[in-house]
C-alpha positions in Angstrom: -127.4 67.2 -137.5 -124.6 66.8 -135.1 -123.4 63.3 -134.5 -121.3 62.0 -131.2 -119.6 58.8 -131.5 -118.4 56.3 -128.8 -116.1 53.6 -129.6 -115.5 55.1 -132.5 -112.6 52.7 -134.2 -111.4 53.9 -137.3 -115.4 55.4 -137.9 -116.4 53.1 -140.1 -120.3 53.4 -138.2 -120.0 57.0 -138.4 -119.3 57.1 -141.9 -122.0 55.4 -142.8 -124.6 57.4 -139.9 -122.7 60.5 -141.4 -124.2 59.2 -145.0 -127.9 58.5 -143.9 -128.9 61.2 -141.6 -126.6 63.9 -143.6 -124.9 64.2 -139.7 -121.6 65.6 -138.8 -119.2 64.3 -136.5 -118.2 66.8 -134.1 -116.5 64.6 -131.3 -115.0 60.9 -130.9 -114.4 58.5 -127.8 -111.8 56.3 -128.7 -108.7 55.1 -126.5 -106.8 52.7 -128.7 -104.3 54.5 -130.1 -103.2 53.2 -133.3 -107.6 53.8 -134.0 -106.6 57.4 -132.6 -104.3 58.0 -135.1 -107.0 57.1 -138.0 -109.5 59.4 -136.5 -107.2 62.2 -136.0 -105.9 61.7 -139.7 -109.4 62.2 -141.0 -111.3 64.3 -139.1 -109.0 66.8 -137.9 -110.0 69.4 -135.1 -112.5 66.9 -134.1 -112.0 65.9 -130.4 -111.5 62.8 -129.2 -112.7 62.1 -125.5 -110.6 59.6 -124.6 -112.2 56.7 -122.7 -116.1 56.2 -122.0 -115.8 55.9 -118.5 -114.0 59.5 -118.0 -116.3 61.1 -119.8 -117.4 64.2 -118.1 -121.7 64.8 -120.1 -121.6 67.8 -118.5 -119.3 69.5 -120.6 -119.5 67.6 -123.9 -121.6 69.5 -126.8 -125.1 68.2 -127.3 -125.5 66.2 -130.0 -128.5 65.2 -132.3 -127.6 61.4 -132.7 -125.6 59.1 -130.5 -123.5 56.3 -132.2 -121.0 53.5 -131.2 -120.5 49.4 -131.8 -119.6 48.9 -128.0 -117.6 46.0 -127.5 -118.3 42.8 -129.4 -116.2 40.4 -127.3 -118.4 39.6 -124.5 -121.4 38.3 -127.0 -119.3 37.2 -130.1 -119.2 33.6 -130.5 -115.4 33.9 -131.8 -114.8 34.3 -127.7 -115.6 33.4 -124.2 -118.7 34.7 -124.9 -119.1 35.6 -120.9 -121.6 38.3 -121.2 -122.5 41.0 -118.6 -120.1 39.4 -116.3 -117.4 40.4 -118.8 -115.0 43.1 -117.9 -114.9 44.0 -121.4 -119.0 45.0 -121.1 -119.2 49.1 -121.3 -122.9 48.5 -122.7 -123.9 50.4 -119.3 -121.6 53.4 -119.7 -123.0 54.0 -123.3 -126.6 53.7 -121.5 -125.8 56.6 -119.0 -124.1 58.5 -121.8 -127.6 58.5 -123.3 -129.4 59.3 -120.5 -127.2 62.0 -120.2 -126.8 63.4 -123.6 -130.5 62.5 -124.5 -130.2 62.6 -128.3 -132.9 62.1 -130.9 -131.4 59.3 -132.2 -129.6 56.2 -130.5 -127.7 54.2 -133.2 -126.1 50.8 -131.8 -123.5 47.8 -133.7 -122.8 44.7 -132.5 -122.0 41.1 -133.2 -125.4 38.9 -134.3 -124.5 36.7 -131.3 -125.5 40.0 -129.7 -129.0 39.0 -130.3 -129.0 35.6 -127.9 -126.5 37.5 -125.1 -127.3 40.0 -123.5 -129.5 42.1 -125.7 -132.7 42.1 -123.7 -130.7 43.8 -121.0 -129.9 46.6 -124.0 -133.6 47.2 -124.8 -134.8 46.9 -121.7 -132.4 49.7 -120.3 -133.7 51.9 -123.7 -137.7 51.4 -122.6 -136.4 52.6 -119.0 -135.0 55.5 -120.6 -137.8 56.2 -122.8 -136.7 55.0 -125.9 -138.2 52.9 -128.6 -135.9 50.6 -130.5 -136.3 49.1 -134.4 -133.6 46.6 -135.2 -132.1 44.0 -138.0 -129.1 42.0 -138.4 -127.7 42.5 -141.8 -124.6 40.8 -143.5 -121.6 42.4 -145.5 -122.2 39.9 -148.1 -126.0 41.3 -148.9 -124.4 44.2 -149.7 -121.8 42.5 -151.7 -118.9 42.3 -150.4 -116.7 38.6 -150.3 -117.7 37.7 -146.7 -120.8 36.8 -144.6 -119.5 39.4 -141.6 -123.4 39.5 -140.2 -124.3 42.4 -137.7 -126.7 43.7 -135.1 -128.3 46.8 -135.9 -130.0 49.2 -133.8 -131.9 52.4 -133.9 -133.6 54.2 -131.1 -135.7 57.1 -130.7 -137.3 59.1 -128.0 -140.8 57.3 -127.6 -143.5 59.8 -129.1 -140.8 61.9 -131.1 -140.4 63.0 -134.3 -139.0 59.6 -136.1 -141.7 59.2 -138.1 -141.6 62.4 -140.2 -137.5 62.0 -140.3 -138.0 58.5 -141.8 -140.5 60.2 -144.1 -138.3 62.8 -145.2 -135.3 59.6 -145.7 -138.0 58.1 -148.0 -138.3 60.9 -149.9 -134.3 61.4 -150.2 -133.3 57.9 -151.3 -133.4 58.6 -154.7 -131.7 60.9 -154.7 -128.7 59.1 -152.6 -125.8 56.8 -153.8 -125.2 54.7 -150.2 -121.4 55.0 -149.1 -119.0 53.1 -152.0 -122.7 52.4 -153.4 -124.4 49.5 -152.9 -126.7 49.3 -155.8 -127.0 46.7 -158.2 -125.5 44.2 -155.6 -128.0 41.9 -155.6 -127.5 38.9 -157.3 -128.9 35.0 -157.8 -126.1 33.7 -158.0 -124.5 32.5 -155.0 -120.6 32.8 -154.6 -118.4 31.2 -152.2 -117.3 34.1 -149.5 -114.1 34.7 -147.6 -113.4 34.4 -143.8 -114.3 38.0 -142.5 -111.3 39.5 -141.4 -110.3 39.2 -137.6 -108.4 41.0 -134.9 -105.8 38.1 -134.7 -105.1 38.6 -138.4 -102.4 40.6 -137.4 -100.7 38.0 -134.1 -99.9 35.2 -136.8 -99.5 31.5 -136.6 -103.4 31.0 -137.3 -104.0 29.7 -140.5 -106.8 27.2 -140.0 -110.4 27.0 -137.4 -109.3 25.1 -134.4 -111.5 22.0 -133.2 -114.1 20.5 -135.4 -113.9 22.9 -138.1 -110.1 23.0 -138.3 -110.6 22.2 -142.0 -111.5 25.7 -142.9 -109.2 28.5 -143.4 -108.9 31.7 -142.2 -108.3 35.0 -144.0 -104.6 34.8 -143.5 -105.1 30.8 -144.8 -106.8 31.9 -147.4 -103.9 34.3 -148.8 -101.2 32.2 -148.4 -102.9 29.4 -150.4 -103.8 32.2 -153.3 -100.2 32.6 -152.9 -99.0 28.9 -153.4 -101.9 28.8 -155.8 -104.0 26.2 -153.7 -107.1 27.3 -154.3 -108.6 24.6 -156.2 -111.4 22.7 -155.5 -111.8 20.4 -152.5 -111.7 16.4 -153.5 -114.5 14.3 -153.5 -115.6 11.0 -153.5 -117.6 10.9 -157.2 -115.3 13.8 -158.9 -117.7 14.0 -162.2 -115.3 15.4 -164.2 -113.1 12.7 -163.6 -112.2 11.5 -167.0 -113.3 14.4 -168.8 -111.9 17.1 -171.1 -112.3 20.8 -170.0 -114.3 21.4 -173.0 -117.0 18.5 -172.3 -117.0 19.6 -168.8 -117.5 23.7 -169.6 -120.5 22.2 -172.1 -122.0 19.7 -170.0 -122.0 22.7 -166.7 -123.8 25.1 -169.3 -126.3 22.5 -170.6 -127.0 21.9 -166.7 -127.3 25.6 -166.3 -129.9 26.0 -168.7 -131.8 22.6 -167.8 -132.6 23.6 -164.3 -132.5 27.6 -164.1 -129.9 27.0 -161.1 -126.8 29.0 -161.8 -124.7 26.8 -160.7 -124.2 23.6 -163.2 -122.6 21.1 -161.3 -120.3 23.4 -159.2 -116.2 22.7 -159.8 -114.5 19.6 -160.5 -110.9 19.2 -159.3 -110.4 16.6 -161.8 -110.9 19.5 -164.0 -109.7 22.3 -162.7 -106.3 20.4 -162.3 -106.3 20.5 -166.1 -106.8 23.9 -166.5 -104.4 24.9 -164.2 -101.4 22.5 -163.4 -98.7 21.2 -166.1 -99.9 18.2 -168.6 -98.5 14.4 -167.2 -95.6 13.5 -168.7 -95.6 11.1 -171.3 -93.3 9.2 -173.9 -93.1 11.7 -176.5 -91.6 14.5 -173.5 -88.3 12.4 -174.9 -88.3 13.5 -178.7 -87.8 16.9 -178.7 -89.5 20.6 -177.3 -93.0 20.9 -177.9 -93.6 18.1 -180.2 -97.3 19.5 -180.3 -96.6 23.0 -180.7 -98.5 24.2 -177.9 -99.1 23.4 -174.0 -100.5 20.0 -174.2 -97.3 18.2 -173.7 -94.9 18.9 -170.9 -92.2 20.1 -172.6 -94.4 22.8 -174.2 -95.4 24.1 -171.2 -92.0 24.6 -169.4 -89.2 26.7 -170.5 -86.5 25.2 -173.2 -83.3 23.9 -171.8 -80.7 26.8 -172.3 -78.5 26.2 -175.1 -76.1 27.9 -177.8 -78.9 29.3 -179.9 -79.9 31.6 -177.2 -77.0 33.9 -178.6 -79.2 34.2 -181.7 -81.5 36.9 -180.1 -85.0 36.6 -179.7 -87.6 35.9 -182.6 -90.8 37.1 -183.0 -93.9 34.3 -182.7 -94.7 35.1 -187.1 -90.9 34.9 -187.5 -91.1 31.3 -185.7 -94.1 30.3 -187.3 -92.6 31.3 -190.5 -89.6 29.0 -190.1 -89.6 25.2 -191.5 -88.0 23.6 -188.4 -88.0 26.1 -185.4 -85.6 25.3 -182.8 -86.6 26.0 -179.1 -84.6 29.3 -177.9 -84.6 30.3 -174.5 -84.8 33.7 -175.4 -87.8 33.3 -177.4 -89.7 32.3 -174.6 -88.7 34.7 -172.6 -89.8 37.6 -174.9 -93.3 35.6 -176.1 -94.4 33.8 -173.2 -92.7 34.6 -169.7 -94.3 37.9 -167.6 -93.4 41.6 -168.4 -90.0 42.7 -166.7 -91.0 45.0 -163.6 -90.9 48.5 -164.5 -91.0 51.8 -162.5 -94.8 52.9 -164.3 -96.1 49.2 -162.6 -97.1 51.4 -159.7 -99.7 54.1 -161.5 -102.4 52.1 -160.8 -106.0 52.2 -162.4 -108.1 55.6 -163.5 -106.8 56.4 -167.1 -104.0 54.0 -166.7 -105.6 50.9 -166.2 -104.5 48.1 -168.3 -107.2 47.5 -171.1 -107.4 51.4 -171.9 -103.2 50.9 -172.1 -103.2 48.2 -174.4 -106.1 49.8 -176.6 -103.8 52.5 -177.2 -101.2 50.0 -178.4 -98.8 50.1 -176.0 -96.6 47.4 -174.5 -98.0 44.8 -171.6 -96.9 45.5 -168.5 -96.0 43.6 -165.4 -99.0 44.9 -163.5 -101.7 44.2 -166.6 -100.5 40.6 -165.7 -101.4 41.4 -162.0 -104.7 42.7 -162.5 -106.0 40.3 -165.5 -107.6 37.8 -164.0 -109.5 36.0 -160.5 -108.5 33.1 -161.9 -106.0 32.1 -158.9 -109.1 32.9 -156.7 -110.5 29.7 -157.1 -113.7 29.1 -155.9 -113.8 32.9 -154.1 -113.3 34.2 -157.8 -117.1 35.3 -158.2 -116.9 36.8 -154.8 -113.9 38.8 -155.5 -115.2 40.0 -159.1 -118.4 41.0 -157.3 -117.0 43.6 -154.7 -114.2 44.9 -157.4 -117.3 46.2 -159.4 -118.9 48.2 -156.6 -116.0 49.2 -155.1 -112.5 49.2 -156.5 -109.5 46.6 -158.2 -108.8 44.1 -155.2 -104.9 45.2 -153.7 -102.7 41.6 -153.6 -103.7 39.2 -150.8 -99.9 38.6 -149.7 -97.1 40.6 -149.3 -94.1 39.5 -148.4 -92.7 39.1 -144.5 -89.0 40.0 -143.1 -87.8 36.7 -144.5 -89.3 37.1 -147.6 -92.6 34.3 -147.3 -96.2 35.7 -147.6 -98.6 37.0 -145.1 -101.9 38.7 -145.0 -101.8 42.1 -147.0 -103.4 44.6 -144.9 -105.0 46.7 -147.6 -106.5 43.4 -148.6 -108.6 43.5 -145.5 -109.3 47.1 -145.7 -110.9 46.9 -149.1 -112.7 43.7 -147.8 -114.1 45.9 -145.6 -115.6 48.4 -148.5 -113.4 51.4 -146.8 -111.6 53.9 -149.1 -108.0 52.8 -150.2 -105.5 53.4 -147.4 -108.5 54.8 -145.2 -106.5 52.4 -142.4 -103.1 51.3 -143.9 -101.9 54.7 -145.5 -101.9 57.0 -142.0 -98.8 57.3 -140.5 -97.4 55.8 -137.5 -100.1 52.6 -138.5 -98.1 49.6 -138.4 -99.5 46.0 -140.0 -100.6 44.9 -136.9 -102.0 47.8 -135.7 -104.1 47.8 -139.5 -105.3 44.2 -139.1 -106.6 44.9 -135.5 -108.4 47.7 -136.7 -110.2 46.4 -139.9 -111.0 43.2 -137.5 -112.5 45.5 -135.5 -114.0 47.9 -137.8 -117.9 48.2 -139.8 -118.8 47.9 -143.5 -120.2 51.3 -144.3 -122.3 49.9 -146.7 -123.7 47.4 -144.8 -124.4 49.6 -142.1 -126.4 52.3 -144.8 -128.5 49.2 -145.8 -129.2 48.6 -142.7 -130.1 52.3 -141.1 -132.0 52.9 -144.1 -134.5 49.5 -143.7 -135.0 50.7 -140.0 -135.6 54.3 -140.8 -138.6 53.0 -143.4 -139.9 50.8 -140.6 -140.3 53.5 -138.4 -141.8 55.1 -140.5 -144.2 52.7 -141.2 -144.6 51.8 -137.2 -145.1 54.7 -136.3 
C-alpha cells in the first residue's frame, strides 16, 4: 500500500502507519527545514512537497492511505488554545487534500485537547466527504514509555468500503507482528511516577518550572538539571513516616505494607529516608579522633576522601592488603584506587551489544568509567521505575544533561529522542541538526508505539462495527 504524508515532522506517524498497514511512503509535505533534513536523511528519493497549501493534487501520485498530525497549537492546552480562528489551523487544507486524493484510508494525530476544540468541525467535514471515522486517545505511558504524552487518534474510511475485511486481515496478522520498538509486555500494576513530555520550548531555555499555579512542577529541562545536582529526592511532608527510622526498618516495614494490602506501593518514599541513603552521615564527636573510626561509611570521615598526607608516596594498597594490616593508616591513594570512579578511557564510548558492562565484568575485566554510568536509576529518584521501564522495551537511557558553552548542564537532546521511543540518533545524529533544531522536533514529533497501539485498537473496532 502506498502511503502520503502531510506534516510529516521527522515521520514518527508514518513510521508507525508504515508498521500497521505494511504501507510505503512514497511522498512527504513538510516545510520546516531542520524536519526536512530528517526526512531527507531517511527516506531518500522520497519527495517532499513542500507546504500543504501549494500543493498541486493534480499531479501528486495516488496514494492508498493519507496521514498527517496537522497542527496541535490551535487545540493544545499548553497554548492560546484559539481554535479555527487560529492562523496556525490547516485542518481545512488536509480536508481538500482528501477530497482530492480520496484514499482508502484517512489516518489523523492530534493533541487530546483536540477532542473539546474543534474536532466536531473535523468529523463533520469527513461525513460531508463520505467518510466514516473510529477514534481513541491513547497515552505514551500505556505503552510504556516515562511520560503521560496523551493523543488523539483517528482513522477514516470511505463509508461502505472495504475496512472491514482489512481489519480482518490485521486481526489475523497480529501475531505474527512485533509493534515498532515493541510494545509488548508493557503493561504493568504498578504505577510509576512519569516525566514531563518533552516540548518544543525544550530547546529556547530559561524554562525550568510550570508557570502560575502549578509553578511547583518541573519541566523536562527541570527535571535534568535536578538529576544533575542530584535533587531528585522526595518532596517533604508534613508526617514524614520514616522520620526517625533506619533504612532497614523502613525497607521492611514498606515490604510488610506491600504484602498486607496487595497495593504495590508500601507507603511510597520517605525523604527522611532517602536522605540517608543518599547524602553524607551528620557529623558527630568522634569525626575528631581519626579517619573512619568505624571502618565504613557511617561516620563522616569515612565517607569523604582522607586528608592528603606523606603516606600517599607509599603507593596504593589493595582493600586484603588493608584489611590485613593491624593499624591501617588512611592514604589518599588508596581511596583513589578502591573507592573513587574509573579514570575515563578512550573504550567508555563502545556502548552496549556485546560490550555492555555486566558481560565485561563477567569476563573479568577491569570497571570502567561508563559501567559506573550505566549501573544504576538510582539518581532518578522517584522517575526511577519509569526510566527502568522504557530501557527494557526500548534501549539504555543516553545522560539527561550535557554540558552548555560554559560548561553547566542542559537538556540532552537524545534524552528526548529516546523518550520518544525513536531509534538512537533517528533526530540528533543527521547532519546539519542543531540542539535546538532536535528539541523542536522531538516536541513536536509522535511515539510510534503509541501510535501502533492505537491504529491497531481502531482497525479491530472496525472490524467489529462494521
Amino acid at each position: 500500500m502506498k502511503l502520503g504524508s502531510l506534516f510529516s515532522g521527522a515521520a514518527g506517524l508514518d513510521r508507525a502507519v508504515e508498521h500497521v498497514f505494511g504501507a510505503t511512503t512514497v511522498w512527504h509535505s513538510e516545510i520546516d527545514p531542520a524536519a526536512s533534513k530528517v526526512l531527507a536523511h531517511h527516506y531518500p528519493g522520497v519527495p517532499n512537497l513542500g507546504s500543504i497549501t501549494d500543493i498541486d493534487w493534480a499531479s501528486v501520485e495516488p496514494v492508498d492511505i493519507l496521514c498527517g498530525g496537522y497542527p496541535c497549537q490551535p487545540f493544545s492546552a499548553a497554548g492560546q488554545r484559539k481554535g479555527t480562528s487560529d492562523a496556525r489551523h490547516l485542518w481545512p487544507h488536509f480536508a481538500e487534500a482528501i477530497r482530492r486524493v480520496r484514499p482508502r484510508y484517512v489516518i489523523l494525530e492530534n493533541v487530546a485537547g483536540h477532542r473539546s476544540m474543534g474536532f466536531d468541525s473535523v468529523l463533520a467535514d469527513l461525513a460531508r466527504d463520505g467518510y466514516d471515522a473510529q477514534w481513541c486517545s491513547v497515552r505514551a505511558s500505556d505503552v510504556g514509555a516515562p511520560h503521560r504524552r496523551e493523543r488523539l487518534f483517528v482513522i477514516a474510511h470511505p463509508r461502505n468500503g472495504d475496512v472491514a475485511e482489512r481489519a480482518r486481515a490485521q486481526g489475523r496478522e497480529a501475531g505474527k507482528r512485533s509493534p515498532v520498538g515493541s510494545i509488548a509486555g508493557c503493561g504493568s500494576d504498578k504505577p510509576v511516577d512519569l516525566l514531563p513530555t518533552p516540548q518544543t520550548a525544550d530547546g529556547t531555555g530559561g524554562h525550568l518550572n510550570r508557570s502560575g499555579s502549578r509553578s511547583d512542577e518541573l519541566l523536562l529541562p527541570g527535571v535534568a538539571r535536578a538529576y544533575s545536582n542530584g535533587d531528585l529526592l522526595p518532596t517533604p511532608v508534613v508526617n514524614d513516616m520514616g522520620d526517625g527510622k533506619t533504612v532497614e526498618w523502613w525497607d521492611q516495614w514498606t515490604a510488610d505494607a506491600k504484602q498486607r494490602h496487595g497495593n504495590g506501593n508500601g507507603h511510597g518514599n520517605s525523604l527522611a529516608i532517602e536522605v540517608q541513603r543518599n547524602l553524607l552521615p551528620t557529623p558527630t564527636s568522634r569525626d575528631g579522633k581519626g579517619h573512619n573510626q568505624r571502618g565504613d561509611t557511617t561516620c563522616l570521615t569515612g565517607a569523604l576522601l582522607p586528608t592528603p598526607s606523606t603516606h600517599d608516596g607509599t603507593g596504593a594498597r589493595t582493600p586484603e592488603q588493608l584489611a590485613a594490616m593491624t593499624k591501617p593508616f588512611a592514604n589518599l591513594n588508596d581511596t583513589a584506587v578502591n573507592e573513587l570512579l574509573p579514570t575515563p578511557s578512550a573504550s567508555d564510548g563502545i556502548g552496549g551489544g556485546p560490550n555492555n558492562p555486566n558481560n565485561r565484568l563477567a569476563q573479568g575485566h577491569h570497571v570502567q568509567l561508563l559501567d559506573m554510568g550505566m549501573a544504576s536509576t538510582e539518581m532518578w529518584g522517584k522517575y526511577g521505575p519509569a526510566i527502568a521501564r522504557w530501557e527494557q522495551l526500548t534501549r539504555p537511557a543516553p545522560a539527561p544533561t550535557e554540558p552548555n558553552s560554559k560548561g553547566n548542564p542542559r537538556l540532552n537532546a537524545a534524552f528526548s529522542e529516546w523518550m520518544m521511543g525513536w531509534p538512537a540518533g533517528w533526530v540528533t545524529a543527521v547532519p546539519g541538526i542543531s540542539r535546538n533544531d532536535a528539541l523542536r522536533i522531538v516536541g513536536n514529533g509522535v511515539v510510534s508505539q503509541q501510535a501502533v497501539a492505537a491504529l491497531s485498537f481502531l482497525l479491530t473496532v472496525c472490524g467489529v462495527a462494521a
